[in-house]
N, C-alpha and C positions, 0 to 999 in steps of 0.2 A: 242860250242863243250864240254863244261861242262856236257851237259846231257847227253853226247854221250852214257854211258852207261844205264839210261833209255832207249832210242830208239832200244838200239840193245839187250836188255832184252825181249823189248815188239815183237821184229822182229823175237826171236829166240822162245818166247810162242809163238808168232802167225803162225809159220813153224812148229809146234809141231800140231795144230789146223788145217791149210790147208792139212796135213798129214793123220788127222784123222775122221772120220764119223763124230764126236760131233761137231755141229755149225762149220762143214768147209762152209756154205755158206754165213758165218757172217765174219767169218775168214779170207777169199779170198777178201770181198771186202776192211774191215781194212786193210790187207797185202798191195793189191792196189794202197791205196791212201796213203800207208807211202813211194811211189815212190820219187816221191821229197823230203822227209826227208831225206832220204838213201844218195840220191844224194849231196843233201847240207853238209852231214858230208861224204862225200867220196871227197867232191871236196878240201873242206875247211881245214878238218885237214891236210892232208898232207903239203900245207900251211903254215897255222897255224906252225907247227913243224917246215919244214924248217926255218921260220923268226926267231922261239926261239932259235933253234940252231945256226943258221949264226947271230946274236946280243948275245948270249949267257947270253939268258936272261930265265931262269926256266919255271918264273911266269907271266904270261902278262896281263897288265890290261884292260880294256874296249877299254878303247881309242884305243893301239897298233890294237887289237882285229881287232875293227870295220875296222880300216886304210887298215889292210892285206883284210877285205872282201869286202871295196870299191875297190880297187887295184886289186882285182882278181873275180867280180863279173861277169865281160863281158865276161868273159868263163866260165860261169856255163851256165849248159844247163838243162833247168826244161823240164817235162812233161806238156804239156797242154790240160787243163780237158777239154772235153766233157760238154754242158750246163750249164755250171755254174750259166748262169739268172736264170736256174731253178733250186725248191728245194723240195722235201719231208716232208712235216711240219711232226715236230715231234711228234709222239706219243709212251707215254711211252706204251709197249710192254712187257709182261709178258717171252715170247720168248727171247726176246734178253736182258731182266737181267738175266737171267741164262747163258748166255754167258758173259757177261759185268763182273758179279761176281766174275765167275772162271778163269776171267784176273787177277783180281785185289789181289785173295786169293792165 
């Protein structure tokens, strides 16, 4: 939950991109598969927060961490992919560095 603000960075570029003509069809399928991320920090931090609060503890470390997400793992509920044996071997694509780029910049 540390990086929470990475993902909802990349999730708010990426709604800016599915919004727009420019590589929305790069956009939509990233947007997609950040399904389960979404999920894992919607499930987790609220959590996460209650434990801090009810121990009245700030700062929590790994261990606490981990404990709250064995403890509360059996109700999360993932999305499940489509094919996953299968895969798209990667080729660098001149196309979709220009979109990868103007994530990053």
């Amino acid at each position: 939950m540390r990086m929470r603000q990475v993902f909802d960075n990349l999730l708010s570029l990426l709604n800016r991109y599915v919004s727009s003509a420019d590589h929305k069809e790069y956009a939509v399928k990233v947007y997609n598969q950040m399904c389960n991320v979404k999920s894992i920090i919607f499930h987790f931090t609220p959590r996460i927060d209650a434990w801090s609060t009810a121990n009245h503890i700030p700062s929590l470390t790994e261990q606490q961490v981990l404990e709250i997400v064995r403890t509360n793992y059996d109700s999360l509920t993932l999305k499940l992919e489509d094919d996953l044996d299968q895969y798209e071997r990667y080729q660098e694509n001149p196309q979709n560095s220009t979109f990868f780029t103007n994530l990053v910049i």
